[in-house]
N, C-alpha and C positions, 0 to 999 in steps of 0.2 A: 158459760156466759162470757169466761173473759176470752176464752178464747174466739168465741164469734166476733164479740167485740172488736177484735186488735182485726179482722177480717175485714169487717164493716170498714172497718177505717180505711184499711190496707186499699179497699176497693173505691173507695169515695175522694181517698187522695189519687187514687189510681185516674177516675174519673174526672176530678177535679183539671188535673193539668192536662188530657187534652182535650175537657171542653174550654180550657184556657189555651190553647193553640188555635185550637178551631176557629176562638173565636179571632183571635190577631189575625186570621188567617184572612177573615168573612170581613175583617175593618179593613184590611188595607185592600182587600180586591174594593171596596165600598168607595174608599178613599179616591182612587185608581179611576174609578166608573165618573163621579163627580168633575175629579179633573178633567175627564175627557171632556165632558157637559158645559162646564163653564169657563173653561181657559183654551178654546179652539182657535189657533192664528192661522188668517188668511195669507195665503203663497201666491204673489204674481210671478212672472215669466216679464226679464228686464229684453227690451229688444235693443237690441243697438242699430241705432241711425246708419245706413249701407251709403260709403261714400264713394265716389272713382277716383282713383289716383292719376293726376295730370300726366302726360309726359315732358321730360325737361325740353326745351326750346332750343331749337338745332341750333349750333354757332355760322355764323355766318360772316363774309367779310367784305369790305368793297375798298378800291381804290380811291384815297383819301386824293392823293397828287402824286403827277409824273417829277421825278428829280432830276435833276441836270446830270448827265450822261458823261462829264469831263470831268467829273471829281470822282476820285480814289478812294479805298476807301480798307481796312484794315481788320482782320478779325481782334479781339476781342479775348476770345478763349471763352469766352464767359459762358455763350448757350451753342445749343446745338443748331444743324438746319434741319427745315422740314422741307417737303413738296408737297405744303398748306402750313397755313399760319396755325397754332396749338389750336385744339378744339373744336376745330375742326373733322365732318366724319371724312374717315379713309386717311387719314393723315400718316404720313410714314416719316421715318428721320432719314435724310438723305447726305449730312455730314454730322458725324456723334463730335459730343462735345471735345473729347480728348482728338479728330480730326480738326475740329478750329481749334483747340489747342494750339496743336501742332502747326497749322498756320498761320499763327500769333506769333509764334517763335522763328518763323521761316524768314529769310531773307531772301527769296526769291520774287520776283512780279510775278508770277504765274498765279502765287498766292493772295494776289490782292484781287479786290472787290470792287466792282461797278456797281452800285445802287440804282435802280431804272425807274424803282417803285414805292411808294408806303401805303401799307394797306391798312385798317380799323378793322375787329374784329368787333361782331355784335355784342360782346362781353367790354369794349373799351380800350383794349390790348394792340399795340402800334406793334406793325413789322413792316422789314425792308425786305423788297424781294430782289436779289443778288445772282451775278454768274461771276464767276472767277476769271480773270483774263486768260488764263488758258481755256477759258468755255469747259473743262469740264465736269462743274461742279455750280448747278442753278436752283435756288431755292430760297424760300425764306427763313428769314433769323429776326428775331427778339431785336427791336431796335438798340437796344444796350450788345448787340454781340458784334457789331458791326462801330467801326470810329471812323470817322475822316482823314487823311492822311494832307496837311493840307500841301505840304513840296515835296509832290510826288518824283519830280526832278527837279537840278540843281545845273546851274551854267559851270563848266570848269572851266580851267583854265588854258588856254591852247599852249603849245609847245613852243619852246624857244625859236624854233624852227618850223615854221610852218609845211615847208617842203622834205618830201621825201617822200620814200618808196611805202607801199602793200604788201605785207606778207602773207595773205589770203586772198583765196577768190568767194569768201562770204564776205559779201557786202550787202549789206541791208536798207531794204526799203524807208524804215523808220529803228530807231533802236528797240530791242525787245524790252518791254514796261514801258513805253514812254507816255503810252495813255490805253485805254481798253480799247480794242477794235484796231488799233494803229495795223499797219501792215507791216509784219515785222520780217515778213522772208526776205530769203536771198533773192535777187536779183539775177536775172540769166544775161548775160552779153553774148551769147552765141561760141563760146569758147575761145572770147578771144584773149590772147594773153597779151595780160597788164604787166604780169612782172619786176618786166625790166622801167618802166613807164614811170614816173616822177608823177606827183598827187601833192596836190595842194588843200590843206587842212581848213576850211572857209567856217565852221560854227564847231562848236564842242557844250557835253552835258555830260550830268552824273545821272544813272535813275536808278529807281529804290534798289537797294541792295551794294552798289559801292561801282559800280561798272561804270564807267567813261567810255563815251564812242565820242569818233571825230566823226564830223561832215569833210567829205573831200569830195574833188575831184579831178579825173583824169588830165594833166596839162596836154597831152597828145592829142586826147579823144573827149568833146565835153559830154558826150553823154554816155561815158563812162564814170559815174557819181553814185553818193549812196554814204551808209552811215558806216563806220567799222569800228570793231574796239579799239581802244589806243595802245592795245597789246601787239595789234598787227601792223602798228604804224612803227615805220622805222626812218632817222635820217641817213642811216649808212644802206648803199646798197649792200641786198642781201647774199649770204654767199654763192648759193648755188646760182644765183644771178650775173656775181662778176665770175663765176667759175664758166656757167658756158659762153659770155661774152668773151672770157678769155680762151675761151678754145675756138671759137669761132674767130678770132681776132687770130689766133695760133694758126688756124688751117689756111685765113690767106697768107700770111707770111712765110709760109714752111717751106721747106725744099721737100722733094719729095726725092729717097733714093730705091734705086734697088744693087743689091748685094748679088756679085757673080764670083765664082769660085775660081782662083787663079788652079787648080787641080783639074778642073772639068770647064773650060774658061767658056762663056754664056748659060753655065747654069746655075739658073736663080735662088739662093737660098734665102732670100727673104726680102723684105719692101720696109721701109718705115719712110714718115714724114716729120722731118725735124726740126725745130727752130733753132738754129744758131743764136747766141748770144752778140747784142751788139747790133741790130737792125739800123742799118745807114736813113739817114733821112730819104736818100733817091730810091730806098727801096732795094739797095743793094746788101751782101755781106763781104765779108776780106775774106780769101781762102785762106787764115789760120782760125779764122773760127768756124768756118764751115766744118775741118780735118776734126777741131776739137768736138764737136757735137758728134762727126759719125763715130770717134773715138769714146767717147761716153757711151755712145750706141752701141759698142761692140762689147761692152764689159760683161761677162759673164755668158759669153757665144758661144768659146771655144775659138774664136779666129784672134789672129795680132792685130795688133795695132796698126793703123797707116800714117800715110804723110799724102799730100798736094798730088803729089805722082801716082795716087792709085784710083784719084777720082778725074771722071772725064766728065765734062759738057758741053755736049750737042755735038760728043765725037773729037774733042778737045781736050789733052789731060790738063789737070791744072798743074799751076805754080804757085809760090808762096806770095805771087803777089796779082795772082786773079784776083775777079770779083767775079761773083756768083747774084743773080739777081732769084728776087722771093717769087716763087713758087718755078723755079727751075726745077727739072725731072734729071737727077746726077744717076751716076752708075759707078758706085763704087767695087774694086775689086782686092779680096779678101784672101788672107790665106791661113788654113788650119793647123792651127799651134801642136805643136812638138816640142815641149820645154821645160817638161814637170821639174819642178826646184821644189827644195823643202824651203818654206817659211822660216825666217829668222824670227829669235826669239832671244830676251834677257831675263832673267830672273835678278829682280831688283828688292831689295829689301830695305824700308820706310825706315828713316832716320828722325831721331825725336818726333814721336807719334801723339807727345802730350801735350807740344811747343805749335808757336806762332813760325817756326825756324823748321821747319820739316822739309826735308830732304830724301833723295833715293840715293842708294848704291849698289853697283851690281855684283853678284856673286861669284865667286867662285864655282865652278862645276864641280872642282879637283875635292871639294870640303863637301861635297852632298852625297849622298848613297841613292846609285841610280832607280830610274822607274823602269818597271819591266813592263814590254807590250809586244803586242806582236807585230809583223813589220807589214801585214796587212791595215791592221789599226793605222799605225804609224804614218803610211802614203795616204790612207783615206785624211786621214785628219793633219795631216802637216805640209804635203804637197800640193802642188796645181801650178798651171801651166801661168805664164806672169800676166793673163790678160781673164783668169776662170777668178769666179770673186769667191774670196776667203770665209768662211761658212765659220764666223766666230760662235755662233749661239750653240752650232754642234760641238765644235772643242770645249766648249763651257761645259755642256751637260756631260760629254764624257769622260772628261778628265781632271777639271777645275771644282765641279761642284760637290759638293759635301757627302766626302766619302770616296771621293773616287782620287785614280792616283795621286794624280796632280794638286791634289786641295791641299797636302801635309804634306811637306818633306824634311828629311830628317838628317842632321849632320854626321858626316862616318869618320871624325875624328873622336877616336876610343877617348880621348885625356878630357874630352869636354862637348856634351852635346845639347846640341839647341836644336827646337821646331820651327819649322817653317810652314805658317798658315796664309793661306792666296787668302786676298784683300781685293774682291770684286768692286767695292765700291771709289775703291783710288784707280783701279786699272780701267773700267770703264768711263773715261772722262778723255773729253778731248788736251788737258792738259798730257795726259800720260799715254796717249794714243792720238794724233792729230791726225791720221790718217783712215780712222778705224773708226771716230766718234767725233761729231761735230760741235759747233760752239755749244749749242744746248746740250751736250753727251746724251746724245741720241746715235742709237747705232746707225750707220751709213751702208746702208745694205747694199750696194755697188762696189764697197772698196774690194781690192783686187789684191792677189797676193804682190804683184809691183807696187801697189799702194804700199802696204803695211812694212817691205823690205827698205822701202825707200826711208822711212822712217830712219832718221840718225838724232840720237840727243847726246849733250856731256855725261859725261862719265861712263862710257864705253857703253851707254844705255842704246842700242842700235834693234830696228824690227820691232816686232811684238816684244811692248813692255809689259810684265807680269812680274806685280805688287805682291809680296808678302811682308808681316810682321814677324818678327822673330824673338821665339823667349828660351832664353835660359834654363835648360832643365833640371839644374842643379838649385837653383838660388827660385826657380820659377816665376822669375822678373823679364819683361820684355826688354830686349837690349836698346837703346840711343842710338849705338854707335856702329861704325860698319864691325861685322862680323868675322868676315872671310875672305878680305881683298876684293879684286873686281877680274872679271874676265867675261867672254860670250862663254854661257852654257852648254854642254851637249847632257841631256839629263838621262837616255834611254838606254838600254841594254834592247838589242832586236832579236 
């Protein structure tokens, strides 16, 4: 019994809980069924209103007014240009902004602006339509990118002298910038030359950029006129100008000779046409300056010198008190030098070199230790015949200048010796050479070994002077005072 019992129950509790599922099970499908029944929401489908999207309204532009064509006009920097106003279609940029930059910043007129146009665009936007005076740059810009320039030129001031010469043949129509369109080329005159020709200066300006032209015109010729810089204006004539008047003024006046060889007597060694110094008012010269001129003429030939007696005209020799008339045909006759001499020379040495009291004195030879050369050297560089001219710049380089014999020489007294250093800048001067270097100490490339022998100064300074300083090589002080007595040098061992 108990034991069925504890079965009974085993089974009834067994049963009990899942007809106690089943039924939760059967409520909520229940529950579920109901909801569906009485809590059903209706679903529309929202439509949306179908609109067209406009397209934007093309920009368009039209010529508001034509602007005055004689005002100038300046970039800005500020915008770019186009070739169409912004917002327009197809629009391209045809100067970028850092290009008007850059000619904001220009001082050139090429860089400036003619405004012809203002145009409105269908949005309200003003632009200037613009070409550069050099034309090559036309487009529109942003009326802020463009300014007025309002004196685009300025009157200057003419020259003290209103007369004077052209130093070019650009002469111009109008000056370049003077206004847009101006006609600023050269002018053709057919090639004729103005050069010499005197111009009178009639109006003067400034235009943008800092440039002056004068107006002139030709006093020869009036329709030789036009504008030019005031750089090409001059009141002195210009040189190559008096240079070929002077040659052309030289060619009537000349004589004209030819050179015949006393050795081979009618044969011609050469022709020149000379000016004598001294043109008489009748158009005459004296035969001592005729002689002097063929004698300048003959420096550095290889012939001697002449006198009155070696020249004939018209088959007539002269005498020292002819007259030769300008553009007379002479025949002078010549003879070829036989005469090589060696060049005199001193070795002088600078006395107080650090005084207002400077002086030369000449050396001793007997106190120097000779230069060794060979006696080839020696004839090339020390002789010539007294009429072949003296080749100082070659004895310079190979003997005087730094390093070579002649630059240092040294005393060959054992008890006490000093240097002797050449002093180029005291020996070439016309002081210390009058024969060899003119007032300006400019070398006289004609002088002649008779030139430079002829040379005589005090203190036995005679021929080529050659300057050195002298120092002490014990104490290694430059000395004041003369060193070595005075005599003419022989310096060479051959």
């Amino acid at each position: 019994m108990k034991v069925n019992l504890k079965k009974s129950l085993y089974l009834g509790l067994a049963a009990l809980t899942f007809a106690s599922v089943a039924g939760a099970t059967t409520v909520s499908a229940t529950t579920a069924n109901a909801a569906s029944h009485h809590h059903v929401v209706k679903t529309t489908k929202k439509h949306a209103k179908k609109t067209t999207k406009k397209s934007a309204k093309a920009v368009t532009f039209k010529v508001t007014k034509n602007l005055d064509q004689s005002l100038v006009y300046k970039s800005t920097g500020k915008n770019a240009m186009f070739t169409k106003p912004g917002g327009v279609k197809n629009n391209k940029i045809k100067a970028s902004k850092n290009d008007m930059r850059s000619k904001a910043n220009s001082n050139s007129a090429n860089d400036l602006f003619m405004a012809y146009q203002e145009v409105k665009t269908s949005n309200g936007v003003h632009y200037y339509k613009v070409v550069s005076f050099d034309k090559k740059v036309r487009g529109y810009v942003y009326v802020k990118g463009v300014q007025k320039i309002d004196n685009p030129t300025t009157t200057a001031a003419k020259p003290a002298n209103t007369t004077g010469y052209v130093t070019t043949n650009n002469i111009y129509n109008l000056p370049a910038g003077y206004k847009f369109g101006a006609d600023s080329s050269v002018k053709d005159f057919n090639g004729i030359n103005f050069s010499a020709d005197k111009f009178t200066v009639n109006d003067t300006v400034t235009v943008y950029g800092g440039d002056t032209y004068y107006k002139v015109s030709d006093q020869n010729n009036s329709l030789i006129n036009g504008w030019v810089k005031a750089s090409d204006f001059t009141n002195n004539m210009p040189a190559n100008v008096m240079n070929s008047q002077n040659a052309a003024q030289n060619a009537a006046n000349a004589v004209h000779v030819t050179y015949v060889s006393n050795a081979n007597l009618g044969s011609t060694v050469m022709t020149k046409s000379l000016n004598p110094a001294y043109l008489q008012n009748n158009g005459t010269y004296n035969s001592k300056d005729v002689v002097n001129s063929v004698n300048d003429s003959l420096k550095g030939t290889g012939y001697n010198l002449i006198n009155s007696s070696n020249i004939t005209d018209k088959g007539s020799y002269l005498n020292d008190s002819s007259i030769v008339n300008k553009g007379e045909n002479l025949t002078v006759v010549v003879t070829p030098q036989n005469n090589r001499q060696a060049v005199k020379y001193t070795v002088s040495q600078l006395q107080n070199p650090n005084s207002f009291n400077q002086s030369l004195a000449s050396i001793s030879n007997s106190k120097l230790s000779p230069v060794n050369m060979s006696q080839n050297t020696y004839d090339a560089l020390f002789k010539g015949n007294d009429n072949d001219t003296f080749n100082y710049n070659n004895l310079k380089s190979q003997m005087l200048s730094y390093g070579q014999p002649m630059y240092q020489l040294t005393s060959n007294d054992a008890g006490h010796r000093y240097t002797y250093t050449f002093d180029a800048n005291l020996t070439e001067t016309n002081a210390a050479n009058p024969k060899l270097f003119n007032a300006n100490n400019q070398l006289i490339s004609n002088a002649t070994f008779a030139d430079v022998n002829s040379q005589s100064m005090s203190n036995g300074i005679d021929g080529l002077n050659l300057i050195y300083t002298v120092k002490d090589n014990q104490t290694g002080q430059q000395q004041t005072t003369p060193v070595n007595g005075s005599g003419i040098v022989t310096l060479f061992n051959k």
